[in-house]
C-alpha positions in Angstrom: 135.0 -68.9 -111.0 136.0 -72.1 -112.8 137.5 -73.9 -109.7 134.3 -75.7 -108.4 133.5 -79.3 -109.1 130.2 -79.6 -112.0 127.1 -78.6 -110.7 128.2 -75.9 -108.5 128.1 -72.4 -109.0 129.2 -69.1 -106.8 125.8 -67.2 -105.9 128.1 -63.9 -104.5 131.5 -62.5 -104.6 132.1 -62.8 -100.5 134.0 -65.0 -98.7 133.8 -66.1 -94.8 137.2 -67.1 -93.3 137.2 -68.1 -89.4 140.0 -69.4 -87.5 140.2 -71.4 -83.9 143.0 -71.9 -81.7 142.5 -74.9 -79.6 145.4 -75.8 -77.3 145.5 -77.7 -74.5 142.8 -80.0 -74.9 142.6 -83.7 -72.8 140.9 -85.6 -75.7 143.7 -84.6 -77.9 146.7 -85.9 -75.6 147.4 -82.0 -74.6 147.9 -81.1 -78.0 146.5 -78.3 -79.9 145.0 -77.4 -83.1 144.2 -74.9 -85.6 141.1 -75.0 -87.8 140.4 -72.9 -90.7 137.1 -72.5 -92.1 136.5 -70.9 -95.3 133.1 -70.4 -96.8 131.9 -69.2 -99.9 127.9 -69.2 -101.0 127.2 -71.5 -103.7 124.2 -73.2 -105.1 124.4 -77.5 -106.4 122.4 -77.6 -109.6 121.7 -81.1 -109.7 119.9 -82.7 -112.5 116.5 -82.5 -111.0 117.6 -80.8 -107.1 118.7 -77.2 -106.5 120.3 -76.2 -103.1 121.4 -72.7 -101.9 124.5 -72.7 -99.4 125.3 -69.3 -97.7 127.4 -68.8 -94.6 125.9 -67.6 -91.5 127.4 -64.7 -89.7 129.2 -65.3 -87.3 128.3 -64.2 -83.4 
């Protein structure tokens, strides 16, 4: 994949996708919303820092 910004990289081919319906909701005057979360593992290769990102399962 050549799509990430530099210093990122794809550690696996698998890709988390979770969606929430929220309607109804005070705070938002009533309205509603629908998130999408998509997640991917990846590692940032800094110049001196490394740090591993994998989604957790969900449950």
């Amino acid at each position: 994949m050549t799509s990430f910004p530099g210093g990122f990289e794809v550690l696996a081919p698998a890709l988390g996708v979770s969606f929430t319906s929220l309607r109804g909701i005070d705070r938002m005057a009533g309205g509603s919303r629908n998130p999408v979360q998509v997640q991917l593992p990846a590692r940032l290769a800094g110049g001196r820092d490394r740090l591993d990102g994998r989604p957790s399962p969900a449950g």
